[in-house]
C-alpha positions in Angstrom: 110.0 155.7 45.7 111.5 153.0 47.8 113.0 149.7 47.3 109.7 147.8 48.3 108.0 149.9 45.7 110.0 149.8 43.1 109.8 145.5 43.5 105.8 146.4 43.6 106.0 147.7 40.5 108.5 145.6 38.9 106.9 142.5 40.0 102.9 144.5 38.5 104.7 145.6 35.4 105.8 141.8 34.5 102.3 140.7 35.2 100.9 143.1 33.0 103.0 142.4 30.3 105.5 145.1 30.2 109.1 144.9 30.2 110.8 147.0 33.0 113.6 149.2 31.9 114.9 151.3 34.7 116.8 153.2 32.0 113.2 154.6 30.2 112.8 158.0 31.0 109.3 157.5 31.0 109.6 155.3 33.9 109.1 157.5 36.4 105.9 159.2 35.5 102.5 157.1 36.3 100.3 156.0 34.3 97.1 154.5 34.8 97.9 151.3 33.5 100.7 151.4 36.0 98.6 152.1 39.0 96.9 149.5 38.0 99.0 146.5 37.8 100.7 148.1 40.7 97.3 147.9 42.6 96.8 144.3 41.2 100.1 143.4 42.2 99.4 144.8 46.2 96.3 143.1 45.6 97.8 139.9 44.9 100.7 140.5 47.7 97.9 140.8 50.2 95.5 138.1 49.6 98.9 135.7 49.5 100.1 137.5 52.8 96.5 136.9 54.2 96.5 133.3 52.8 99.8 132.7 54.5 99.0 134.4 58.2 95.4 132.4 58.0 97.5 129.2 57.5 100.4 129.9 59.7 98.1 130.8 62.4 96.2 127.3 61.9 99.2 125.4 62.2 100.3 127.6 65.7 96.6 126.3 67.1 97.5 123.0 66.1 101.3 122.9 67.5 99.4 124.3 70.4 97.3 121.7 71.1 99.8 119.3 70.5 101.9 121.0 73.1 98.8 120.7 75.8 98.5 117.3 74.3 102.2 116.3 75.3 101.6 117.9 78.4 98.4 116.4 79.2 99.6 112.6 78.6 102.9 113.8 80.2 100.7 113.5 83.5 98.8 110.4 82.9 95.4 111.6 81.8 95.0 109.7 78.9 96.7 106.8 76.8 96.3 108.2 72.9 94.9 111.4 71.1 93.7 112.2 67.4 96.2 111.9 64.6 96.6 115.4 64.2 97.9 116.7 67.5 100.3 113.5 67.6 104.0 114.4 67.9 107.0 113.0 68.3 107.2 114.9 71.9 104.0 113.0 72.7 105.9 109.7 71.4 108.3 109.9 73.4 106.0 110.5 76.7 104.3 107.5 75.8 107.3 105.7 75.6 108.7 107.1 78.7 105.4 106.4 80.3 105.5 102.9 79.3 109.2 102.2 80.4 107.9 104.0 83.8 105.3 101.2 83.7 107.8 98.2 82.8 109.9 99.4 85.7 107.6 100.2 88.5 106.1 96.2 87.3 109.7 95.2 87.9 109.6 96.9 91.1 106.5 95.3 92.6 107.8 91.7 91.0 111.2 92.5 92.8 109.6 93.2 96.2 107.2 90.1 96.0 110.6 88.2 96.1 112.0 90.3 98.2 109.4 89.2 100.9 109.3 85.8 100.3 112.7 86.0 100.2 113.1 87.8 103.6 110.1 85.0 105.0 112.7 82.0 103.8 115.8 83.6 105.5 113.7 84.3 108.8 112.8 80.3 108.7 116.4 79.5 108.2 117.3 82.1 111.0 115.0 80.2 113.2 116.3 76.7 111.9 119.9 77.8 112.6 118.9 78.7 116.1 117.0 75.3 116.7 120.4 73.5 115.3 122.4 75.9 117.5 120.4 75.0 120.7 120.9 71.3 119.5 124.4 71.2 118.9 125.5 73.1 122.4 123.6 70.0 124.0 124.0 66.2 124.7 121.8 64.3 122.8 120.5 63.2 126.6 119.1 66.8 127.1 117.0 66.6 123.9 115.9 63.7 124.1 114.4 64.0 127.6 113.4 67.2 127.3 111.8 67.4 123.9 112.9 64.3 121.6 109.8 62.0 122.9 106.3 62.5 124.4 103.6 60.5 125.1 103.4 60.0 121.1 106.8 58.7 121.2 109.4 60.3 118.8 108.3 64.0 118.3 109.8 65.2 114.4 109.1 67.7 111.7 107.3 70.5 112.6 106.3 69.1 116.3 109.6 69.0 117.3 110.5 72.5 116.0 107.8 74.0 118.4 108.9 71.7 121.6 112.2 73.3 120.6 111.3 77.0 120.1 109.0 76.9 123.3 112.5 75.8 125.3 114.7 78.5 123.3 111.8 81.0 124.4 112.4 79.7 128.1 116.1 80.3 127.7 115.5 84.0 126.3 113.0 85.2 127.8 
């Protein structure tokens, strides 16, 4: 008899009632009332073991799912899943997902500025060349060639073009 049958019996022998004394010499013999809580005792083993395989293999479906879950919102196809296959791995892909999202907002909000930034320094490029073009000549040359028209005075924006259209003589 091994170990694991000797526990069998030990364990079918207190459920029936009996006191186990490995020191009875009458121990080893069967009876039928032996067999019997022995076979009661297997019994109950099995239906627990059974119990406990049925439930353990529920909970591996479910851990499964929430792994294809995880996975699943890990690439963006959907924003939240039933309670059940929740997990803190699927947590923390929404969360990454949503710091993804805060940062790629940042990055569009930092290349809006970045153009309108770039837009302002190309004005201000273009302004320091006007100035340039005006400082390197007498205030004559200016005002005959682009200071005054047949409006008079030329300003602002008019006087900006008269000046580009002579840097774009001197360039090109």
């Amino acid at each position: 008899m091994n170990s694991m049958d000797k526990s069998i019996e030990a364990a079918a022998l207190a459920i029936d009632g009996e006191a186990f004394d490995p020191a009875n010499e009458n121990w080893r013999y069967w009876s039928s009332r032996r067999k019997q809580a022995i076979a009661k005792a297997r019994a109950a083993i099995a239906a627990y073991r059974d119990a406990e395989i049925e439930r353990l293999t529920a909970e591996l479906e479910v851990e499964r799912l929430r792994l294809a879950v995880c996975g699943t919102a890990a690439l963006g196809y959907f924003e939240d899943c039933a309670p059940e296959y929740r997990s803190a791995s699927l947590d923390d892909v929404f969360q990454l997902r949503a710091n993804l999202q805060t940062a790629e907002d940042l990055r569009d909000s930092l290349y809006g500025d970045l153009a309108e930034l770039r837009a302002k320094f190309e004005a201000a490029e273009r302004d320091a060349a006007r100035y340039r073009w005006l400082r390197n000549r007498s205030p004559r040359d200016y005002c005959i060639n682009c200071g005054y028209d047949a409006r008079g005075l030329v300003v602002g924006d008019d006087l900006d073009n008269e000046i580009d259209a002579l840097l774009g003589g001197e360039r090109g």
